[in-house]
Structures are given as structure tokens and as C-alpha cells.
DODO-966610 format. One record per residue (C-alpha): residue number from 1; x, z negated, y. Coordinates in steps of 0.05 Angstrom, whole numbers, always signed. Last residue first. Example, Ala and Ser with C-alpha at 12.3 -4.5 7.8 and 13.67 -1.06 7.14 Angstrom:
// DODO-966610
+-----+--------+--------+--------+
:   n :      u :      w :      v :
+-----+--------+--------+--------+
:   2 :   +273 :   -143 :    -21 :
:   1 :   +246 :   -156 :    -90 :
+-----+--------+--------+--------+
***
This chain:
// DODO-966610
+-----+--------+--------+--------+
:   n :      u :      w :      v :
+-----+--------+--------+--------+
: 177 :  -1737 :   -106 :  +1096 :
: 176 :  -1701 :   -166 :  +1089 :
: 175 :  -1627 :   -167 :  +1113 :
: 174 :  -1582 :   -210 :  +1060 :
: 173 :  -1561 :   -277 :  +1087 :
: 172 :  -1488 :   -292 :  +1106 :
: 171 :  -1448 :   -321 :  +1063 :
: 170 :  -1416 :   -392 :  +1068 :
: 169 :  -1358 :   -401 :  +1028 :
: 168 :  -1352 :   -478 :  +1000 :
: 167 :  -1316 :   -516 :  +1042 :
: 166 :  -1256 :   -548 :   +993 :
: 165 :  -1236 :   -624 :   +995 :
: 164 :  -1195 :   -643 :  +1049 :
: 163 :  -1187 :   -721 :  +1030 :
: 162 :  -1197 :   -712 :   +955 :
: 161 :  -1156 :   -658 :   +953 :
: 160 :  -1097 :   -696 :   +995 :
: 159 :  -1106 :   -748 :   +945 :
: 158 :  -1102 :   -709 :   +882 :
: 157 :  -1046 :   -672 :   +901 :
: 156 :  -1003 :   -735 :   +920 :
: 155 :  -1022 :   -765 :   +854 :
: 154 :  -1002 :   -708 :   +821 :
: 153 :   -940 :   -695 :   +861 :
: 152 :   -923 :   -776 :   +852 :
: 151 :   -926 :   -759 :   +772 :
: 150 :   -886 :   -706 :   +781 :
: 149 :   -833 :   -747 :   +810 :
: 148 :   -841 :   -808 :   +774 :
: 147 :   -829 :   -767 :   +704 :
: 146 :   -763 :   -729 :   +729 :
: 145 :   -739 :   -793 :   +752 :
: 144 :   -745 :   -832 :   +700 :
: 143 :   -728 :   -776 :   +652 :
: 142 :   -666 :   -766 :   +686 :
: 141 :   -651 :   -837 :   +688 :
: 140 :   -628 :   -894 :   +735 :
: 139 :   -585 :   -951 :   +708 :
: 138 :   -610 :  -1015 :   +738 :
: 137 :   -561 :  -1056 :   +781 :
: 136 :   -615 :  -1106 :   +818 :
: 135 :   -609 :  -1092 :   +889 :
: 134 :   -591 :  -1017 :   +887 :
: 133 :   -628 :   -989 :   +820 :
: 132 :   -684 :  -1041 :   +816 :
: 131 :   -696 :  -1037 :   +895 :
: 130 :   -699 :   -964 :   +887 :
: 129 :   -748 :   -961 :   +833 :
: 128 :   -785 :  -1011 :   +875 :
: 127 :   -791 :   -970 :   +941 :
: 126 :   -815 :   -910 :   +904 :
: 125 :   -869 :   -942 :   +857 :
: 124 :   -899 :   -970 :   +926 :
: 123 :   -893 :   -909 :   +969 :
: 122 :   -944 :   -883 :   +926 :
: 121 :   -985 :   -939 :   +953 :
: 120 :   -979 :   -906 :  +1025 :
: 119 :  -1031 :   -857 :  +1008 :
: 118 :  -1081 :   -894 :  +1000 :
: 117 :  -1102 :   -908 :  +1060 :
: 116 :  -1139 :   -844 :  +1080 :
: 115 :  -1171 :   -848 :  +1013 :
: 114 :  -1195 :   -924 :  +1023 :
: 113 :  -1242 :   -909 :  +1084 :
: 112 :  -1204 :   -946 :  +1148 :
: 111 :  -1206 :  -1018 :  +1179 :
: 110 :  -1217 :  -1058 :  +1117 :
: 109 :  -1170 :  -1017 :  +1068 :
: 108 :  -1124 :  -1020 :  +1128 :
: 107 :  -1123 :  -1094 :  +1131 :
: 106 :  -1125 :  -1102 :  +1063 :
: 105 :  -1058 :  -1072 :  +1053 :
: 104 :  -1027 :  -1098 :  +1118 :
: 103 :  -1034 :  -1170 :  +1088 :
: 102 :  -1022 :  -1148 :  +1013 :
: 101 :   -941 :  -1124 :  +1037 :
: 100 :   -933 :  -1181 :  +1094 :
:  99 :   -956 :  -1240 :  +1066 :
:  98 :   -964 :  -1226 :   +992 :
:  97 :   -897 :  -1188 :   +979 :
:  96 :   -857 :  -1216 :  +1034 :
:  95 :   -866 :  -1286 :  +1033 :
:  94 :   -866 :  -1316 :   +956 :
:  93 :   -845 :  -1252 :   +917 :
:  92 :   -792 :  -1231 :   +967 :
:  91 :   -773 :  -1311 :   +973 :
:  90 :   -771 :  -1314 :   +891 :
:  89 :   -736 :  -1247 :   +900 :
:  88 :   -673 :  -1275 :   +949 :
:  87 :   -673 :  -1342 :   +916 :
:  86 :   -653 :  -1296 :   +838 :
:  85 :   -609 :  -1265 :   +889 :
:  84 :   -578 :  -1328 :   +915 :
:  83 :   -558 :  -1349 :   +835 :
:  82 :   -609 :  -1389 :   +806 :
:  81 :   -573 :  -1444 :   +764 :
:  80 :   -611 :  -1506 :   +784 :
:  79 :   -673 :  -1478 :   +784 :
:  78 :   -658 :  -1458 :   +714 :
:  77 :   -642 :  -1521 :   +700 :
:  76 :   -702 :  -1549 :   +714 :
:  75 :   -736 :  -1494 :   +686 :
:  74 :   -717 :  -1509 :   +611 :
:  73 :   -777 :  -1490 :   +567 :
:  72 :   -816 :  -1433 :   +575 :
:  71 :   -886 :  -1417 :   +541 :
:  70 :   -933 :  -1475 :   +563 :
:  69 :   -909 :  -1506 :   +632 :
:  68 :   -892 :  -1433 :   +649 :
:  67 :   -961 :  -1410 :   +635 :
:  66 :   -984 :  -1481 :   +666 :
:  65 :   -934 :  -1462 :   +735 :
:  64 :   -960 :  -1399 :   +725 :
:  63 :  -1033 :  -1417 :   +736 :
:  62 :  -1029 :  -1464 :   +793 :
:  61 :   -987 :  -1419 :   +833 :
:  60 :  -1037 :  -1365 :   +823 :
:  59 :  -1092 :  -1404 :   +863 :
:  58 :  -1050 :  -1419 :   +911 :
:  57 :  -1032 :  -1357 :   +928 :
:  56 :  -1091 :  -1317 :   +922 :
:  55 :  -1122 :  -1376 :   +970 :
:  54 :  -1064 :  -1360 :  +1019 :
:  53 :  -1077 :  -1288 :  +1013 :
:  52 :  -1150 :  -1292 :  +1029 :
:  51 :  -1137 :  -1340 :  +1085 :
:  50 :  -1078 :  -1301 :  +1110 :
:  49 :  -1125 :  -1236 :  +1118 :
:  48 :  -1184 :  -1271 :  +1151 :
:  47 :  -1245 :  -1225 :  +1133 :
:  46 :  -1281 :  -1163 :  +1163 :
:  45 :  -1321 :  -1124 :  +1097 :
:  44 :  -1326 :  -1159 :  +1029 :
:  43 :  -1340 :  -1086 :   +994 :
:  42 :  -1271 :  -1065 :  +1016 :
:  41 :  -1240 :  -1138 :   +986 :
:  40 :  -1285 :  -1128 :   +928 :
:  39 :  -1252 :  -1052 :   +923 :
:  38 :  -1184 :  -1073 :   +933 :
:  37 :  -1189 :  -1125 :   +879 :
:  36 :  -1220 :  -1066 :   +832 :
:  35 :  -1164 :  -1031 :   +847 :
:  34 :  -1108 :  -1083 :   +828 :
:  33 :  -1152 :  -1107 :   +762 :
:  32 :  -1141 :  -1032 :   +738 :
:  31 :  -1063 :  -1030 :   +757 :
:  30 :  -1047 :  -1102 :   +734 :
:  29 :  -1081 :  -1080 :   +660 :
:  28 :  -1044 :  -1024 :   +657 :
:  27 :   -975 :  -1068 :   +672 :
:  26 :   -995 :  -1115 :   +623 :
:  25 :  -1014 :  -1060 :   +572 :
:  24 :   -941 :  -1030 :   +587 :
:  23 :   -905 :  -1099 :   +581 :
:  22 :   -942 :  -1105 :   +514 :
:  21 :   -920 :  -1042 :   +483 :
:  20 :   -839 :  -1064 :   +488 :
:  19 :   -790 :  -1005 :   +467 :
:  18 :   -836 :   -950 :   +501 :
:  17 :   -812 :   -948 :   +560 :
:  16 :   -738 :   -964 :   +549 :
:  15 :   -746 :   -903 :   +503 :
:  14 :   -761 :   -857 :   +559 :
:  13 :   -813 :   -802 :   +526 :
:  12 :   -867 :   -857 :   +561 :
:  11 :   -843 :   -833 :   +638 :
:  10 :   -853 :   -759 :   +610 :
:   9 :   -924 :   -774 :   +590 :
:   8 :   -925 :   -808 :   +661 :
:   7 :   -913 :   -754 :   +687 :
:   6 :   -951 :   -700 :   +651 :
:   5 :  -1007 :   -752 :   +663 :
:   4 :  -1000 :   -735 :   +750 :
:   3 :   -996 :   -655 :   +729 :
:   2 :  -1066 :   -664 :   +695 :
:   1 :  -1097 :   -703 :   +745 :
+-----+--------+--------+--------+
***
């Protein structure tokens, strides 16, 4: 655990980090309410994937439309302005993420113990780094990746531990007399 909060104590050295505190309690907050999702869902046992994601869906459509109702103010236009790629990530968001991406989570988490599945979320953090830097044009740092990567190796450690944890020595019994 120690190695994995080197890295993100590195990650928070990055100034673009650090420049908005809100965005990194939001993102804290996504993180704690994400596991404890996977755990009801674990705890729920066999259910209809789509169903549950469809419901997620709707239900979350209602609220950001009112957020957006609330805090923004010409979407009209904006709609009317998106460029394809600004399509492109609505239809990521929309399709891909829940469908496909929360779809084969919980269908893992239901058909296999949680620490063998998960693993693959550290390809999560990977995959969207890259997407930010290739599809989107963001400038890639040292610290950035200096910080990810030790954090993943922390992670990584901990998981593997946790999945082969350590037999303790067995000795053999002393002769009585």
C-alpha cells in the first residue's frame, strides 16, 4: 500500500492535479461509491446485466439533464455545434461505457470472487490516459507517468498478495521423550 500512495503522492506533485480540489474529491468520491456498487451488485447474486444497466441509465439521465437544466445554460447550441468527436464520446459514454465496459464488469464480479477480477480495473486508468493523450490531444507528463506507474505496481502488488497470500511454515513437531 505504501508504494501504491507514493504514486499517487507523485500524481498530486503535478500542478494540473492539484489546481482544482473539487475535481479530485469528485473523483474520490466516484472511486468509493464505485466499490461499494460492485459490492451490492456481488451481494445481489445472478441478475439481468442490461436491466441493471438500463435502469442505471435511465435513472442518471434524469439527473443530469436537471444538473444541466440548473448549472449550464446554452445546450441547444451546443448540440448544435458538437464536432463528430464530441458525438464520438457522447456515443462511448452512452453505448460503450455502460453496455459493454459495466456489462462484462458485473458479470465477472458475479461469476468469480472479486480479487480474481480485479485485476483488469487497472487496465482502466491505462486505457483512459491513452485515450486522453491520442484521441483527445492531452500533453503527457513525466510525473504523470512516473506516478501512474508506481501506483499500478502497488496496486498490482497488493492484488497478487492478496490472491496468493503467504503459507505460513509448517514445522514439524518436536520428539517427546
Amino acid at each position: 500500500m505504501g508504494i501504491a500512495f507514493v504514486g499517487v503522492f507523485i500524481l498530486l506533485a503535478e500542478p494540473t492535479a492539484t489546481a482544482r480540489p473539487l475535481h479530485l474529491a469528485v473523483i474520490v468520491m466516484a472511486v468509493v461509491t464505485w466499490g461499494l456498487g460492485s459490492t451490492i451488485v456481488k451481494m445481489i447474486g445472478p441478475l439481468n446485466i442490461f436491466a441493471l444497466n438500463a435502469c442505471m441509465a435511465l435513472f442518471a439521465s434524469v439527473q443530469l439533464l436537471l444538473v444541466s437544466m440548473l448549472l449550464e445554460t446554452g445546450q441547444l447550441t451546443a448540440l448544435q455545434a458538437a464536432s463528430m468527436a464530441a458525438w464520438a464520446g457522447l456515443l462511448h459514454m452512452v453505448l460503450m461505457a455502460p453496455v459493454i465496459g459495466h456489462g462484462l464488469w458485473y458479470y465477472l464480479i458475479g461469476k468469480y470472487d472479486v480479487t480474481k477480477v480485479v485485476l483488469f480495473t487497472l487496465l482502466v486508468p491505462v486505457a483512459s490516459v491513452l485515450a486522453g493523450v491520442f484521441m483527445m490531444g492531452e500533453v503527457l507528463t513525466f510525473k504523470q507517468v512516473a506516478g501512474g506507474l508506481v501506483t499500478l505496481i502497488g496496486v498490482t502488488i497488493i492484488q497478487l498478495r492478496w490472491q496468493h497470500p503467504l503459507k505460513p511454515t509448517i514445522f514439524p513437531a518436536e520428539p517427546t521423550a
